[in-house]
Each structure stands twice: as structure tokens, then as C-alpha cells.
C-alpha positions as CSV (number, residue, x, y, z in Angstrom):
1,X,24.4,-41.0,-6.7
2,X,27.2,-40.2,-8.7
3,X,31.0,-41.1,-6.2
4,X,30.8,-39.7,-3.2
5,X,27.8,-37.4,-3.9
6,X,24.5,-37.7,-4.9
7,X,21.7,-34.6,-6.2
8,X,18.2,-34.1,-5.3
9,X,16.0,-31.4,-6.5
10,X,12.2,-30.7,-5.0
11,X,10.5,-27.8,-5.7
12,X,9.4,-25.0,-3.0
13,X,5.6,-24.2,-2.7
14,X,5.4,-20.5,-4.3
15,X,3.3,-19.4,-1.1
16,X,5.6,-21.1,1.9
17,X,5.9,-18.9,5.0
18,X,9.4,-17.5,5.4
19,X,11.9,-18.6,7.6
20,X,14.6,-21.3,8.4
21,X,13.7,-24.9,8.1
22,X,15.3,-28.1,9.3
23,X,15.9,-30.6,6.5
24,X,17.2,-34.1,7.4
25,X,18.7,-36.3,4.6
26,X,19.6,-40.1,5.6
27,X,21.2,-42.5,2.7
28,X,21.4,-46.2,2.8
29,X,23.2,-48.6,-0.4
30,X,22.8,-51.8,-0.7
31,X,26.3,-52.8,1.4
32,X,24.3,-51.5,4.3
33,X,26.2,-48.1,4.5
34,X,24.3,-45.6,6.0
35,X,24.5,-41.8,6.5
36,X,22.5,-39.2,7.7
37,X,22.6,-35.3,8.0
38,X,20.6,-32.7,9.1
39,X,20.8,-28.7,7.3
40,X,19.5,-25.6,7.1
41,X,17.0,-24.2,4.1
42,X,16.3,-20.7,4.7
43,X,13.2,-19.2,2.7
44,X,13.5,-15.6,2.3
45,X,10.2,-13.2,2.0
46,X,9.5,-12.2,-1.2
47,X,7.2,-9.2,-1.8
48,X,4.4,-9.8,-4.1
49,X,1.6,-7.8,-3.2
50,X,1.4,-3.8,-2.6
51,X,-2.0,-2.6,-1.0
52,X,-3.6,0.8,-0.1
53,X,-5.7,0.3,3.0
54,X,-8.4,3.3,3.1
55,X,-10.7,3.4,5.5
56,X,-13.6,5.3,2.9
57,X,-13.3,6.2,-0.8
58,X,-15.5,9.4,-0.5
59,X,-14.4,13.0,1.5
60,X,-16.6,16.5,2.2
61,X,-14.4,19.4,2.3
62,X,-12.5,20.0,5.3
63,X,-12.5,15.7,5.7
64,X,-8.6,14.4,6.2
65,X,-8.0,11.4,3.9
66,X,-5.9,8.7,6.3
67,X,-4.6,5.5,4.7
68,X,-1.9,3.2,4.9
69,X,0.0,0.9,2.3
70,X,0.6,-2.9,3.2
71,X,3.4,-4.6,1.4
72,X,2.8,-8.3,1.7
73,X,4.9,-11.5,0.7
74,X,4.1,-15.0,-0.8
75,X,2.5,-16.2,2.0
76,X,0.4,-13.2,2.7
77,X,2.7,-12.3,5.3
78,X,3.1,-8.5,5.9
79,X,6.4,-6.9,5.1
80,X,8.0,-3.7,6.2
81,X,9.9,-1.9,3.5
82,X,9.6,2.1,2.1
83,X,7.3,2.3,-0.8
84,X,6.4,5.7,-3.1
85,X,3.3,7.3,-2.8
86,X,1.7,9.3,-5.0
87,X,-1.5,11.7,-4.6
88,X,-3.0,14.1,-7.9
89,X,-5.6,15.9,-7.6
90,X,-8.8,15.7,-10.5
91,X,-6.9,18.0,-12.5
92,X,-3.7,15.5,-12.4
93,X,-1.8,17.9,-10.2
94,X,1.1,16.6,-7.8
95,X,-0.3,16.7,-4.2
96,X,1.8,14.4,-2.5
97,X,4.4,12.3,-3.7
98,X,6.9,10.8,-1.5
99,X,8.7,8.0,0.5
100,X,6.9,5.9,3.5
101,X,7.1,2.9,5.0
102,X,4.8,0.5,5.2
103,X,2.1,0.5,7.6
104,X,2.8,4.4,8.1
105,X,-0.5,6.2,8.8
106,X,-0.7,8.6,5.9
107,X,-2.7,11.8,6.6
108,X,-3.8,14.3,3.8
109,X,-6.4,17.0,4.7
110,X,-8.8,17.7,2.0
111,X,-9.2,21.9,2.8
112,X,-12.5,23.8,2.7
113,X,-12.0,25.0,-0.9
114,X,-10.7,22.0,-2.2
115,X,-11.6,20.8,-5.5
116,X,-14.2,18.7,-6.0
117,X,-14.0,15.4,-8.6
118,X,-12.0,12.1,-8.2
119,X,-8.2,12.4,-6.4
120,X,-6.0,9.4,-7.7
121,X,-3.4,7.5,-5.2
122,X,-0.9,5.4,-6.3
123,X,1.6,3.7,-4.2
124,X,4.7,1.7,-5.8
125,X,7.3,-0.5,-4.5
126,X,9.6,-0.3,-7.6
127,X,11.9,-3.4,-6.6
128,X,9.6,-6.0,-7.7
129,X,7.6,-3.2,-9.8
130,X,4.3,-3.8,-7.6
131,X,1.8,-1.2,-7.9
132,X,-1.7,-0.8,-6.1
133,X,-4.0,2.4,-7.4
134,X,-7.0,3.8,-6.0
135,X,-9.2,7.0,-6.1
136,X,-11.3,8.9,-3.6
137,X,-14.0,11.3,-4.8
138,X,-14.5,14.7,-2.8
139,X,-17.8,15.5,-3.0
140,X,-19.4,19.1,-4.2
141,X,-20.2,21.3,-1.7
142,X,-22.4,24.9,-2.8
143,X,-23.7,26.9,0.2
144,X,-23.1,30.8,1.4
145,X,-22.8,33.0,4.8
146,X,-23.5,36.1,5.7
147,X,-22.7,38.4,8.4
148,X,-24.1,42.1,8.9
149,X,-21.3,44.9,10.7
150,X,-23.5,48.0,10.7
151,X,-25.1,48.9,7.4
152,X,-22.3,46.6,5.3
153,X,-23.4,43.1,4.5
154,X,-20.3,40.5,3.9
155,X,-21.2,37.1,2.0
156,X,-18.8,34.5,2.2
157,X,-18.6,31.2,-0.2
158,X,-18.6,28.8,2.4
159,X,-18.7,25.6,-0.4
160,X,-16.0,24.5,-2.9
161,X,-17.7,25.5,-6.1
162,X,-18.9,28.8,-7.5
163,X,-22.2,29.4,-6.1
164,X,-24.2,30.3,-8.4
165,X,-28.1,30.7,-6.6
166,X,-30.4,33.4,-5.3
């Protein structure tokens, strides 16, 4: 106590839930003054942990990747805020890359031709520089059809790779 005021610090837990607390503070000196009083500490969420929830990490042609990105805080509390996603392809191309909020079901449909090898997702929350990464693998599919129309005989890739068989 220094005059009319006194100072005292204590430290909050790095993982304490969110939300408004009651603190009561009650003084005595040795005259047998006494005083009491009652405020408000508010702890605010803080985001610290940016995850990609997939369901599966491998696809066939034709499969539709769904996903969603959690954005949790210091108490493992889940947070709704918008968050970048980004989807290459195994040559590193841009497939998707864009702004959604969290827990937003995210749909991308793998088509029949697409390219087989591992597809890279990377989702961002750039205000506290969180990032989560993860990679799905669409699988190689080889295979042919044929129909017959008369005398003419059409053959059709029906896979996602050259086909290169009898």
C-alpha cells in the first residue's frame, strides 16, 4: 500500500476459459479499517491453434474432398473467425485459394481425369500467423471402355493416366 492505493499483480493461467470473472478484493490495516470491493476481469479468447479436420487423406477419381478448418483458443475452445485456404494440386498449381469461415464445410470434387499424386491444403489465419498443412493423395486409376455403333469401335480412357496395356 502506498496512500490511498495499494498494487497487486497475479498472473493468468495461459489456458483459462474466456469470459468475465468476478474478483472481490477486501483490505484490513492495523487501525481496524476495512474495505472491500468487488470488479470485473474480462479474459478475452485468444486464437492459438488453426486445424484442418478431414474426414480421409486418400481420394479415387470422381471422390469430393470435404473438410473443414477449426480455429481454436487457449483453452481449446472453438472460435469462429474467416481463415485462408489454400489447395495445389501435385504439380503446385492454384486450385482453390480463398476466404472461409471456420467450421464452413469445404467441398472440392476431385474429377474423373484428375491428376493423380499428393494435393497439398493449407489453411492460415494470418492474425496470429497460425498455420495448419495437410495433403491428400488421389490415387492412380488405368482402365478402358469400349462401345461398338455398327462396324466403328470407340475406346474411351476411363482412368486418369495414360493407359498404356493390351
Amino acid at each position: 500500500p502506498s496512500g490511498q492505493n495499494f498494487e497487486y499483480r497475479f498472473f493468468v493461467p495461459k489456458n483459462m476459459k474466456s469470459g468475465d470473472y468476478t474478483l472481490g478484493v477486501s483490505v484490513s490495516d492495523s487501525y481496524g479499517n476495512t474495505g472491500t470491493d468487488d470488479f470485473i476481469l474480462t479474459v478475452k479468447q485468444i486464437p492459438t491453434k488453426i486445424v484442418n479436420d478431414m474426414s480421409k487423406t486418400s481420394y479415387n477419381p470422381g471422390d469430393t474432398l470435404s473438410f473443414e478448418v477449426d480455429l481454436f483458443d487457449q483453452s481449446d475452445k472453438s472460435m469462429s473467425a474467416s481463415v485462408s485456404v489454400k489447395i495445389t494440386d501435385p504439380s503446385g498449381a492454384t486450385l482453390y485459394n480463398g476466404v472461409v469461415n471456420t467450421g464452413q464445410q469445404i467441398e472440392l470434387e476431385f474429377g474423373k481425369y484428375s491428376t493423380p499424386g499428393t494435393y497439398v491444403i493449407t489453411s492460415t489465419y494470418s492474425a496470429k500467423n497460425l498455420e495448419d498443412t495437410d495433403r491428400v493423395t488421389v490415387a492412380s486409376v488405368s482402365g478402358v471402355s469400349s462401345s461398338l455403333d455398327g462396324e466403328k469401335i470407340t475406346i474411351v480412357n476411363e482412368g486418369n493416366v495414360p493407359y498404356d496395356d493390351r
